[in-house]
C-alpha positions in Angstrom: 0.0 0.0 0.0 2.6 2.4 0.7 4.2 1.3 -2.7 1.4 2.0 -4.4 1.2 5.6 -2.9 5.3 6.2 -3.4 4.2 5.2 -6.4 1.3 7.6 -7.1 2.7 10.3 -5.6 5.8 10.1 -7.8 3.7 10.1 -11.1 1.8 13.4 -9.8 5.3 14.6 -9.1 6.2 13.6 -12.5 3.7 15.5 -14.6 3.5 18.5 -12.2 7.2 19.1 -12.7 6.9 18.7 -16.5 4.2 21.3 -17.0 6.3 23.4 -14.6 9.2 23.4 -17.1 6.9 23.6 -20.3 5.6 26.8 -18.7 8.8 28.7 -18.0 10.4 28.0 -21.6 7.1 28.8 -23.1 6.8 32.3 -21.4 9.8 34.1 -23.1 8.7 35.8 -26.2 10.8 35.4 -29.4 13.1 37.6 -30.6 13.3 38.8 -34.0 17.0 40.0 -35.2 17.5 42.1 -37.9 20.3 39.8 -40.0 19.5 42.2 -43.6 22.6 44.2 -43.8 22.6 46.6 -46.9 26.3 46.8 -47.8 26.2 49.4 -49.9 25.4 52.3 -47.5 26.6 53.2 -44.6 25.0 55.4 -41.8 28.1 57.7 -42.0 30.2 58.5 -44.5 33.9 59.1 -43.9 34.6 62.5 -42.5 37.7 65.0 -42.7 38.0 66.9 -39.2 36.1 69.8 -39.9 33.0 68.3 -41.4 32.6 66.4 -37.8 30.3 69.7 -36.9 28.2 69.4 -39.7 24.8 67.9 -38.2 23.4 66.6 -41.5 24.5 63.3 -43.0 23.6 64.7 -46.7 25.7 67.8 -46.0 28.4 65.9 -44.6 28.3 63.8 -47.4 28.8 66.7 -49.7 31.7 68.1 -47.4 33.5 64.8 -47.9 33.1 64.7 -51.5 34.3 68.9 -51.8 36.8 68.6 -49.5 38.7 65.3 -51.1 38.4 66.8 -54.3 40.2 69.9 -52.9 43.3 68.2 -51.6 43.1 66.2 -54.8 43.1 69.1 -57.0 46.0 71.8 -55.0 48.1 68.3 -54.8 47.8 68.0 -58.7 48.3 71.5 -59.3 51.9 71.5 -57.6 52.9 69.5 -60.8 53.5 70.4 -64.3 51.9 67.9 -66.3 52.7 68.4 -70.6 51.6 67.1 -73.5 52.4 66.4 -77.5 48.1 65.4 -78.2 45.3 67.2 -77.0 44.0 65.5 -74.0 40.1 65.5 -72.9 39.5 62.9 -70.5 38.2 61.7 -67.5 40.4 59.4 -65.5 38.2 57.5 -63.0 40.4 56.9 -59.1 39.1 53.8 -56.7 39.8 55.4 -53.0 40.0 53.2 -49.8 39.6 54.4 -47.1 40.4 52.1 -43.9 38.7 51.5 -40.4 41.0 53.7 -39.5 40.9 56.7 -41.8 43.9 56.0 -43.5 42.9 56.8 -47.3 44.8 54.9 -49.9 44.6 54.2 -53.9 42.4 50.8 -55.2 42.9 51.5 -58.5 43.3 53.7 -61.8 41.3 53.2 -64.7 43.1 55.6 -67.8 43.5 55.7 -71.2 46.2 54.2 -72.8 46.8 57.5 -74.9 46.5 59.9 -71.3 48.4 56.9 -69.6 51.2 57.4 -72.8 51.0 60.9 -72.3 51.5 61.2 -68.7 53.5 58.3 -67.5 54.1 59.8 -64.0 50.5 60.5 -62.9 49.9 57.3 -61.0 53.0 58.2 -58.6 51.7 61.9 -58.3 48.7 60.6 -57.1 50.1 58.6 -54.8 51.9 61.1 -53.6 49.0 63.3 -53.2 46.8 60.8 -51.3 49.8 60.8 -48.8 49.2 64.0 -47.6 45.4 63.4 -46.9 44.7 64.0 -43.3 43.5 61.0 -40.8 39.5 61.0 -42.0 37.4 59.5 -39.2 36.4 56.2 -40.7 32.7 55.5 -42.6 30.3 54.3 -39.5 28.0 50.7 -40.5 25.8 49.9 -37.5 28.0 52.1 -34.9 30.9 50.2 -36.1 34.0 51.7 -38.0 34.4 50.2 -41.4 36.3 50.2 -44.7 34.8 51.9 -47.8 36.0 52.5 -51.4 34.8 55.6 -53.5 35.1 56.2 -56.8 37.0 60.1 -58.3 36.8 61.2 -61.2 39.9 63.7 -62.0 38.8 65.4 -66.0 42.2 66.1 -67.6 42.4 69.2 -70.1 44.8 70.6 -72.2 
């Protein structure tokens, strides 16, 4: 008889203690996480130190693109570039810049006749991204990360 009752009272135990469990796992609600990450843009675009104070992410964008353009441009300018052939062309410059704002040169895509007529303008450029300041990286989900832009440099004669 008190077998029987161990018995019973074990069994109770049993399926009292499973619902008790079923009930706790049941209760938390599910989570959904956001695992689409869009690649191509990033929530802030590289910055030179004074477009930091600029509180619009368009206008910052803008500052970015003027103010690379201008060290670019007075870098070229310090060099004396000639030419046999009248030159009109756009010569299109891949830019990375780093998680940790150091900018550096991806690629050149030139002519063969501008590439002829100014051998040296691959080195200059090098040169020139040199003296680019420290930019505060490109932010992706509060996270510093690497981007590459594309410059276009239009060369006249």
């Amino acid at each position: 008889m008190v077998r029987k009752l161990f018995v019973q009272f074990f069994c109770a135990l049993l399926l009292v203690s499973c619902n008790y469990f079923e009930s706790k796992w049941n209760s938390e609600p599910i989570r959904e996480i956001d695992t689409v990450v869009d690649f191509n843009v990033v929530d802030a675009f590289p910055l030179f130190p004074n477009c930091k104070d600029i509180p619009s992410r368009d206008k910052q964008q803008i500052c970015f693109q003027l103010e690379i353009a201008q060290h670019i441009n007075a870098s070229l300018k310090k060099y004396t570039l000639n030419s046999n052939e009248f030159i009109n062309d756009t010569i299109l410059v891949k830019l990375k810049i780093d998680i940790l704002g150091k900018t550096s040169l991806s690629s050149i895509e030139i002519s063969e006749i501008t590439k002829n007529q100014f051998p040296e303008f691959d080195s200059i450029l090098k040169l020139s991204l040199q003296n680019l300041p420290i930019l505060q990286p490109a932010i992706k989900r509060n996270m510093p990360v690497a981007t590459e832009f594309t410059l276009p440099i239009v060369v006249k004669n």
